[in-house]
C-alpha positions as CSV (number, residue, x, y, z in Angstrom):
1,X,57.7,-84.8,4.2
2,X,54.2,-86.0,2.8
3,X,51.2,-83.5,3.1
4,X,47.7,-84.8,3.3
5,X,45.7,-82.6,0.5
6,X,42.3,-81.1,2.0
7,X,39.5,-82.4,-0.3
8,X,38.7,-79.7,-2.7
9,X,35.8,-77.9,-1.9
10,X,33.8,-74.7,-3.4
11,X,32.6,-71.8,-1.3
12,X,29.5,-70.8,-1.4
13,X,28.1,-67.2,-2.0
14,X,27.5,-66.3,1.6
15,X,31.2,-67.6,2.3
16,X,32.6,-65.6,-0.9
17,X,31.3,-62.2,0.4
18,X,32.7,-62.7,4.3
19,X,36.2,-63.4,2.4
20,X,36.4,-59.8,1.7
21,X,39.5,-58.3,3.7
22,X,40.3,-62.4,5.2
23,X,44.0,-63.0,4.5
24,X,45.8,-66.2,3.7
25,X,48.3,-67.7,5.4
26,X,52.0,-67.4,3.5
27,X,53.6,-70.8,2.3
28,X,57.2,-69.9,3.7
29,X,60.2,-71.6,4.9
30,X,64.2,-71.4,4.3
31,X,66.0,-72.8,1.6
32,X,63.3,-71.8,-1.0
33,X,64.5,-72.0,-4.7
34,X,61.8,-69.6,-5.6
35,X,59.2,-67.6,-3.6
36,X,55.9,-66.8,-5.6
37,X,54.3,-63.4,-4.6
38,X,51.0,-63.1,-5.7
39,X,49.3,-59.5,-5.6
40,X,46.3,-60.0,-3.0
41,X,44.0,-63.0,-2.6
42,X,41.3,-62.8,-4.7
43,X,37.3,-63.9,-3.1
44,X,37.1,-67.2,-3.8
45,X,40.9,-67.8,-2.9
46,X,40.1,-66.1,0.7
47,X,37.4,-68.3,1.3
48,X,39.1,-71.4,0.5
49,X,42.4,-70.1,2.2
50,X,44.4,-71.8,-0.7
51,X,46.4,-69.6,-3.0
52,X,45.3,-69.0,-6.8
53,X,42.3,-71.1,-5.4
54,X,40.2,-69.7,-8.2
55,X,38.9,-72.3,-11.1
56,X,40.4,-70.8,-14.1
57,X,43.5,-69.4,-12.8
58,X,46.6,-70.6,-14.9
59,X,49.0,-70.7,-11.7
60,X,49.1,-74.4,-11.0
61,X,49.0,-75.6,-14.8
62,X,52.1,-72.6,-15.3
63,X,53.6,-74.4,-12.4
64,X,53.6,-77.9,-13.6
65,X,53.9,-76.9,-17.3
66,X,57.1,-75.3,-16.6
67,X,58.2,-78.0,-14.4
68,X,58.1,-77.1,-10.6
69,X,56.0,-80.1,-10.2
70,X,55.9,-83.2,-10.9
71,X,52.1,-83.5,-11.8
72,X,49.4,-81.1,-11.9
73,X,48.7,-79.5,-7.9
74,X,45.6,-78.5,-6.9
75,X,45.4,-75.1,-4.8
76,X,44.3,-78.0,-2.3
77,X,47.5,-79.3,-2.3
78,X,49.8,-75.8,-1.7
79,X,51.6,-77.5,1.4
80,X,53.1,-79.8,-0.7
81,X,55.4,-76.6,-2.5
82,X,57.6,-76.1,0.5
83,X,58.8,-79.9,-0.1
84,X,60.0,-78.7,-3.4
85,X,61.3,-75.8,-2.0
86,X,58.6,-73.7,-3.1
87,X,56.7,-70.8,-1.2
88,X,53.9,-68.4,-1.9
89,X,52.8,-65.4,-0.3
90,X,51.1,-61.6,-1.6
91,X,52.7,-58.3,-1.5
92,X,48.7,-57.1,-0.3
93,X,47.4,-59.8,2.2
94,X,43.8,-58.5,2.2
95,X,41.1,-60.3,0.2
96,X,39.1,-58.6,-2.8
97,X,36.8,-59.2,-5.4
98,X,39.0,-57.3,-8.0
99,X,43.0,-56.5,-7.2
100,X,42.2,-52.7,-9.0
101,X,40.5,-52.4,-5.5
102,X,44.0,-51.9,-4.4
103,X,45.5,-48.2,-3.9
104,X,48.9,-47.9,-4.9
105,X,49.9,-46.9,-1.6
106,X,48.8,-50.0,-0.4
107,X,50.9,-51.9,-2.7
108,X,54.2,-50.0,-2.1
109,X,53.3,-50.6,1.8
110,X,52.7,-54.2,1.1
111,X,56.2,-53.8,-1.4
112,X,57.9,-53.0,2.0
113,X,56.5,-55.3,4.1
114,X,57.1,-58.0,1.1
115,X,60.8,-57.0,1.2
116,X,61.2,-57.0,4.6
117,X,60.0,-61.0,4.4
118,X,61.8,-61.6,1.7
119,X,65.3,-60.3,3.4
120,X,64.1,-62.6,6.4
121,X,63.6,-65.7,4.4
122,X,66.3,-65.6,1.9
123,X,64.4,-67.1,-1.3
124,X,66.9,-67.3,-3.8
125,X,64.3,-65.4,-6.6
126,X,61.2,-64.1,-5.6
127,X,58.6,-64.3,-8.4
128,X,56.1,-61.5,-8.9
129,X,53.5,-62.9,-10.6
130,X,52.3,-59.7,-11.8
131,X,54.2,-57.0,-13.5
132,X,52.1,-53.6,-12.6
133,X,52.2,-54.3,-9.1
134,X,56.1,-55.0,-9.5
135,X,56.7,-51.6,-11.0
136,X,54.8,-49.9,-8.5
137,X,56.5,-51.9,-5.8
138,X,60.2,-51.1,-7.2
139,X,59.4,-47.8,-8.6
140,X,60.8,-49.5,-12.2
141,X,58.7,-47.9,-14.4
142,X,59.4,-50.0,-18.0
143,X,60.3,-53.6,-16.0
144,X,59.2,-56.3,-18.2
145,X,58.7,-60.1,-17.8
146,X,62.0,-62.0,-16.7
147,X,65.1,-61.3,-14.3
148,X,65.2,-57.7,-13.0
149,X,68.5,-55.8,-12.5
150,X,67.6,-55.0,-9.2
151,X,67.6,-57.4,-6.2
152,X,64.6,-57.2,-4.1
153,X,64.5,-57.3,-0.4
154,X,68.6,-59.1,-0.8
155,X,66.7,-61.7,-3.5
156,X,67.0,-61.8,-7.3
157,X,63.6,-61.0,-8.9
158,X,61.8,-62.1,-11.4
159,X,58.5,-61.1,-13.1
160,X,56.1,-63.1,-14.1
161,X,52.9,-62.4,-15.7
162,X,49.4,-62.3,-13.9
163,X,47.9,-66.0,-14.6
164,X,44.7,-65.2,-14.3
165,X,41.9,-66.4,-16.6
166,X,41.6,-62.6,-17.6
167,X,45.0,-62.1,-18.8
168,X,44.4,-63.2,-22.8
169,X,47.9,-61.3,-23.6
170,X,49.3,-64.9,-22.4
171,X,48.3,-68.7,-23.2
172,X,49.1,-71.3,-21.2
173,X,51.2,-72.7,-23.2
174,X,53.3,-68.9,-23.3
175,X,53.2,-69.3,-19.5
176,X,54.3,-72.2,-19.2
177,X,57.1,-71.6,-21.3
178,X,58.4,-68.5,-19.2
179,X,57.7,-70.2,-15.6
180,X,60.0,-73.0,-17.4
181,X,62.2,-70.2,-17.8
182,X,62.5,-69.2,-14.8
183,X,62.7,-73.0,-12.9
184,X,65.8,-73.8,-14.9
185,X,67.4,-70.0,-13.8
186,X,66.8,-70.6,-10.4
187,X,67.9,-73.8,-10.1
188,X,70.9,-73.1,-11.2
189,X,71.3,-69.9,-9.0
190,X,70.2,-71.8,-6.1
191,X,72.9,-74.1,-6.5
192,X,75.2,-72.1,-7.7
193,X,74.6,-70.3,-4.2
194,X,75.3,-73.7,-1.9
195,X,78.7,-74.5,-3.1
């Protein structure tokens, strides 16, 4: 099914500060190869209401560089994931400026509530794109980037790292090589799991 793109837009400063605590709605749907889960929206992403909205987040060219996509997506253009059987949602839903504004309680509430989504969806991986909110979340202390052990929430997991602009310890040209990784893993799971 083809999804008209809103036109990309940029929020102003009045709009980034009342984005503080907004949430954005989950990409979700059955039959999802892979469901991305952020760590909480970030300002600009909030006032959009388009995941990794921000300029300079690596997400989208991770995304396309490791072949999810067929071309470079805009945030404007997140509908279009679920017809590649592709979803996105946060294991914290609230907006903030920085996601060390989080408390760790709050991300191993948000773990549970993830899981419980997760177990209700069936995504054949879900994809922290993050790995310190993943340990906290899984109480896996020394989890690294790739396939966990663990399931999570009845789903295999994967970590990912944080795409941000402010992560250096990765290039995109590093992430796209481990979002590659982890397309041509699920894929194969996924159909693996249909026969």
């Amino acid at each position: 099914m083809k999804r008209k793109a809103q036109e990309p837009w940029k929020p102003t400063k009045a709009q980034l500060a009342a984005a503080q605590n907004k949430r954005v709605p989950d990409l979700l749907a059955k039959d999802l190869i892979v469901l991305f889960a952020g760590i909480n929206p970030g300002l600009y992403t909030a006032a959009i209401g388009r995941h990794f909205g921000r300029p300079g987040n690596r997400f989208w060219p991770a995304l396309y560089g490791g072949g999810f996509t067929p071309r470079l997506f805009s945030p404007f253009e997140s509908d279009s994931l679920l017809d590649l059987h592709l979803g996105i949602t946060n294991v914290v839903s609230r907006a903030t400026a920085r996601a060390d504004e989080l408390t760790n309680d709050e991300l191993r509430a948000g773990g549970k509530r993830l899981a419980a989504k997760v177990k209700r969806w069936q995504p054949t991986v879900v994809a922290f794109v993050g790995i310190g909110p993943y340990r906290i979340v899984s109480g896996v202390k020394d989890a690294s980037v790739g396939i966990q052990k663990d399931l999570f929430g009845g789903s295999h997991a994967w970590v990912l790292p944080n795409p941000s602009g402010l992560n250096a310890h990765y290039q995109p040209a590093a992430l796209a090589k481990l979002f590659g990784e982890l397309r041509v893993w699920a894929v194969a799971e996924h159909r693996r799991r249909k026969k």
